[in-house]
KOLVEXKE-505522 format. One record per residue (C-alpha): residue number from 1; z negated, y, x. Coordinates in pm, 1 decimal, decimal comma. Example, Ala and Ser with C-alpha at 12.3 -4.5 7.8 and 13.67 -1.06 7.14 Angstrom:
! KOLVEXKE-505522
<rec nr="1" c3="-780,0" c2="-450,0" c1="1230,0"/>
<rec nr="2" c3="-714,0" c2="-106,0" c1="1367,0"/>
***
This chain:
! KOLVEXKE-505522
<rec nr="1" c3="644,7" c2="2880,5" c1="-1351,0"/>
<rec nr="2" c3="789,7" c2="2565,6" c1="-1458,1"/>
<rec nr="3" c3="1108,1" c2="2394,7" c1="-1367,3"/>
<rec nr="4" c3="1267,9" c2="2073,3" c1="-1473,9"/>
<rec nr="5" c3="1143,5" c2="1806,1" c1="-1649,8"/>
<rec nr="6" c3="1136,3" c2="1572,3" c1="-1425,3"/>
<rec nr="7" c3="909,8" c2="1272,6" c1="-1604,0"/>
<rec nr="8" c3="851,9" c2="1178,5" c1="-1873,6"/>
<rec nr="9" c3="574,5" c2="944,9" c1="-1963,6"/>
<rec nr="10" c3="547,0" c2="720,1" c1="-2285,2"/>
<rec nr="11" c3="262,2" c2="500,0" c1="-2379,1"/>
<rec nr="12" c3="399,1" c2="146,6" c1="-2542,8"/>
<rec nr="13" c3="234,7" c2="-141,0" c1="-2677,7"/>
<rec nr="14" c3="439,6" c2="-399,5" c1="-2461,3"/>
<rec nr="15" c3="603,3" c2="-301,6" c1="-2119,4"/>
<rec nr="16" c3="825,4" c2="-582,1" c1="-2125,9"/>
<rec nr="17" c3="949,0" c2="-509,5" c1="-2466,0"/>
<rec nr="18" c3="989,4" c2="-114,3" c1="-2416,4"/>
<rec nr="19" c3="1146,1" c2="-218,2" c1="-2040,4"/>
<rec nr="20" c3="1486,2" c2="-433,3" c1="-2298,0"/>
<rec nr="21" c3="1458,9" c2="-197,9" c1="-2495,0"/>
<rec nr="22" c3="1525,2" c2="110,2" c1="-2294,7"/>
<rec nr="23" c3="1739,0" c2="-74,2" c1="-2068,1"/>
<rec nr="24" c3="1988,3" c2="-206,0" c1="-2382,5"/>
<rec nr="25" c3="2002,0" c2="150,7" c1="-2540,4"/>
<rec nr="26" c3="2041,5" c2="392,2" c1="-2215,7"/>
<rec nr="27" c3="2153,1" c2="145,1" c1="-1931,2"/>
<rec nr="28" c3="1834,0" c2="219,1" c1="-1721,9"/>
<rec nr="29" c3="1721,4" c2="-15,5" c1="-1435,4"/>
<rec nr="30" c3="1325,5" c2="-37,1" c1="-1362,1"/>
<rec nr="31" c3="1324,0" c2="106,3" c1="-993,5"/>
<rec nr="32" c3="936,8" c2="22,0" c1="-931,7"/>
<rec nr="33" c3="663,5" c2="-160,6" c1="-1105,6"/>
<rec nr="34" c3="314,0" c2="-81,6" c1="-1035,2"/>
<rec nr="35" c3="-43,7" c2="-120,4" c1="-1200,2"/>
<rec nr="36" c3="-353,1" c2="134,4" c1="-1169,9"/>
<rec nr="37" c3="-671,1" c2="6,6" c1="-1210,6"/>
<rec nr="38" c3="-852,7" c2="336,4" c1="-1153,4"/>
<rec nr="39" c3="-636,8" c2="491,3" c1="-1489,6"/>
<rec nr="40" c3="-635,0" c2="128,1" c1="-1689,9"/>
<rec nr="41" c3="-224,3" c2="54,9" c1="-1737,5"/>
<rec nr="42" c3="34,9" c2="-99,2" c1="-1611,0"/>
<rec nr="43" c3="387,2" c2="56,9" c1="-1561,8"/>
<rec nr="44" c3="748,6" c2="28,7" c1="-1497,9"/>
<rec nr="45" c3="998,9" c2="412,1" c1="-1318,2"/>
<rec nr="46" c3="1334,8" c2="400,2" c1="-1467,7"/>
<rec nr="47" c3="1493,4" c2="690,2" c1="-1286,1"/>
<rec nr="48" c3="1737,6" c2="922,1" c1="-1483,8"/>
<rec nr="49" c3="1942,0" c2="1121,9" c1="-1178,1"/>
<rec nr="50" c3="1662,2" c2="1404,8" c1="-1097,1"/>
<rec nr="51" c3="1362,0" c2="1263,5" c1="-1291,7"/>
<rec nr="52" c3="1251,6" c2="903,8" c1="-1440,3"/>
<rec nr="53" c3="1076,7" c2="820,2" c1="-1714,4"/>
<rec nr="54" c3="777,2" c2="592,9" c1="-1725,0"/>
<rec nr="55" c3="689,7" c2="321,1" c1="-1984,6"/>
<rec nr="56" c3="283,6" c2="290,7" c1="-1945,5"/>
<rec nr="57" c3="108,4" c2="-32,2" c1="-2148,8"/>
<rec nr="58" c3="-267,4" c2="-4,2" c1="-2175,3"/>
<rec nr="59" c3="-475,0" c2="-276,0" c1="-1985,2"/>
<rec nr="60" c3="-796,9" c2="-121,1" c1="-2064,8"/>
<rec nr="61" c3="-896,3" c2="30,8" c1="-2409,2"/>
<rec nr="62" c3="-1146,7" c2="270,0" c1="-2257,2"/>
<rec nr="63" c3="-952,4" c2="427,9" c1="-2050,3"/>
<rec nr="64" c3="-718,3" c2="776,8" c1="-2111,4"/>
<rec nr="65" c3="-421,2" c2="579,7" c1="-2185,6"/>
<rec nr="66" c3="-529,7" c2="295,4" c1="-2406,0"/>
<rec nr="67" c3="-747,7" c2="579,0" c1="-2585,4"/>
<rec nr="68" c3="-388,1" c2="714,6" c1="-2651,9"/>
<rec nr="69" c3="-270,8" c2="426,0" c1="-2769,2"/>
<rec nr="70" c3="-525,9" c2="356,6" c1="-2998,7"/>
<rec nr="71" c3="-551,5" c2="695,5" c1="-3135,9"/>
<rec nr="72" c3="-153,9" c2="836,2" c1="-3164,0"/>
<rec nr="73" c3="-24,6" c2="500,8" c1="-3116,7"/>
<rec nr="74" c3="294,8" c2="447,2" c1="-2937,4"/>
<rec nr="75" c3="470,9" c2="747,1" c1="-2771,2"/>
<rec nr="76" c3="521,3" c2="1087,2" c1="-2508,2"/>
<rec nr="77" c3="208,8" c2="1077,7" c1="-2302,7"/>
<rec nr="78" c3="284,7" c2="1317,1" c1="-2015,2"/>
<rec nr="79" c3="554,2" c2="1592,9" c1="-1954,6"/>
<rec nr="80" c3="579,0" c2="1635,7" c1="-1556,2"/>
<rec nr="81" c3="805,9" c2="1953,2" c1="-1430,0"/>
<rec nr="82" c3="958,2" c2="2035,8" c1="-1136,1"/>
<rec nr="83" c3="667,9" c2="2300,2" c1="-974,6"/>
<rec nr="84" c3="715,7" c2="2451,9" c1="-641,0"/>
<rec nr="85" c3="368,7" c2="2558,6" c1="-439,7"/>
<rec nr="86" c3="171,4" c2="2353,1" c1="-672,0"/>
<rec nr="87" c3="-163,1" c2="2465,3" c1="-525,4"/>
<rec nr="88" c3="-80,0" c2="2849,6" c1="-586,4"/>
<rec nr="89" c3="64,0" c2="2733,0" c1="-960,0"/>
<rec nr="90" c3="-268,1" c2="2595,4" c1="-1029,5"/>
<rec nr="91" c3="-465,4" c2="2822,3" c1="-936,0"/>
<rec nr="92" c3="-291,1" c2="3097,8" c1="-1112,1"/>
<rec nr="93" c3="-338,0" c2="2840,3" c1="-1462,1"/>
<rec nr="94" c3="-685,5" c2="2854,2" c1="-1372,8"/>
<rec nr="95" c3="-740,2" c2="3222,0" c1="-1338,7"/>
<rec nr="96" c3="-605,7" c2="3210,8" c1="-1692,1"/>
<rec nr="97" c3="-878,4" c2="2999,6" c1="-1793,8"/>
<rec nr="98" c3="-701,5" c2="2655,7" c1="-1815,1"/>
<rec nr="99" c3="-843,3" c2="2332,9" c1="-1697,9"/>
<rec nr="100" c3="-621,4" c2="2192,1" c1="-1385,5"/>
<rec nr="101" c3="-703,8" c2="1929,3" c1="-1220,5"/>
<rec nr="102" c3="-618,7" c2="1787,8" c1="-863,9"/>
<rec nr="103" c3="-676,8" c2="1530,0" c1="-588,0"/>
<rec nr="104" c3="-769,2" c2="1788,3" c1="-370,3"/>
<rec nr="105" c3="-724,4" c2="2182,5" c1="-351,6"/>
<rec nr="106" c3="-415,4" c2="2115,6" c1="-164,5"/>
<rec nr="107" c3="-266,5" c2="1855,0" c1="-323,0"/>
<rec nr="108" c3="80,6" c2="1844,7" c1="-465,7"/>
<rec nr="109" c3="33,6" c2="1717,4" c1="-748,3"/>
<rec nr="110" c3="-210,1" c2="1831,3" c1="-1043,9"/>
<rec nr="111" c3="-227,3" c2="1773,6" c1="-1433,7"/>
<rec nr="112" c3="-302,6" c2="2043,2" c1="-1654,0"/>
<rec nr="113" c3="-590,6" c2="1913,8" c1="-1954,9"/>
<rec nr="114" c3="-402,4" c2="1853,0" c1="-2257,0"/>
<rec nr="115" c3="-649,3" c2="2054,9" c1="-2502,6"/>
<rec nr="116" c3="-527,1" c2="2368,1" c1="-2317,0"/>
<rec nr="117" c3="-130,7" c2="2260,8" c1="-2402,8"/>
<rec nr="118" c3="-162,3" c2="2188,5" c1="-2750,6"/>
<rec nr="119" c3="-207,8" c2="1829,0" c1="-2681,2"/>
<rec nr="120" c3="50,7" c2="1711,6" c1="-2422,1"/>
<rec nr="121" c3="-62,1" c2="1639,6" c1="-2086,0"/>
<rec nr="122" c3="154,4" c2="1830,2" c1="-1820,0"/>
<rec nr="123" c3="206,1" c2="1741,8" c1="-1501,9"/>
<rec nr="124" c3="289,8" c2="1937,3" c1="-1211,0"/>
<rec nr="125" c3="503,1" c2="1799,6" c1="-927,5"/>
<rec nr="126" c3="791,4" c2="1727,6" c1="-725,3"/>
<rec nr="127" c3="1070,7" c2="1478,9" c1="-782,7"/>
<rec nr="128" c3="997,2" c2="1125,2" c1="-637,5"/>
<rec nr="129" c3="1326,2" c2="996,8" c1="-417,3"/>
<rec nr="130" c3="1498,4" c2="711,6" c1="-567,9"/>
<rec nr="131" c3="1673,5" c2="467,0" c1="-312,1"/>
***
């Protein structure tokens, strides 16, 4: 059901920090920058060939990710894998009784809840294009 693992997504403390940081040990280069207001962080795609990964800081404490942060502290937030037919994948996770949820019923996209993946929150999608 799932392929690659094609993000991965870590909570930090500082973006700008974790952005040297990553940069100095693995020679990565921030592709895009973006903020979500809806989901409370800010965050910075450092593609890696196939996949990126994703350095997410907090910007509010009551949402999912500063909740994270506060509770587990820095570290993996999200898994996301390579899914084809998303909408037919989650549907078949649901007839197994696990929560999935998505945009819409269509959607590619949709995250399965991490209490029904011991924990880690997975994501099911397709690889973003890097130019």
């Amino acid at each position: 059901m799932l392929g690659d693992v094609i993000e991965l997504s870590i909570v930090v403390k500082d973006l700008e920090a974790a952005i040297k940081r990553f940069e100095a040990l693995f020679d990565l280069k921030v592709y895009q920058r973006g903020e979500s207001k809806e989901f409370g962080f800010k965050n910075a795609i450092l593609p890696l060939g196939k996949g990126h990964i994703e350095l997410m800081q907090p910007t509010d404490p009551t949402k999912a990710v500063g909740r994270f942060l506060e509770s587990r502290g820095e570290g993996v937030y999200l898994v996301g894998f390579d899914v084809e037919e998303i909408p037919e994948k989650a549907k078949k996770l649901r007839d197994k009784g696990v929560r999935v949820a998505q945009p819409t019923p269509d959607a590619p996209l949709a995250w399965v809840h991490p209490k029904d993946a011991h924990g880690l929150f997975v994501e099911l999608r397709r690889p973003q294009k890097y130019l």
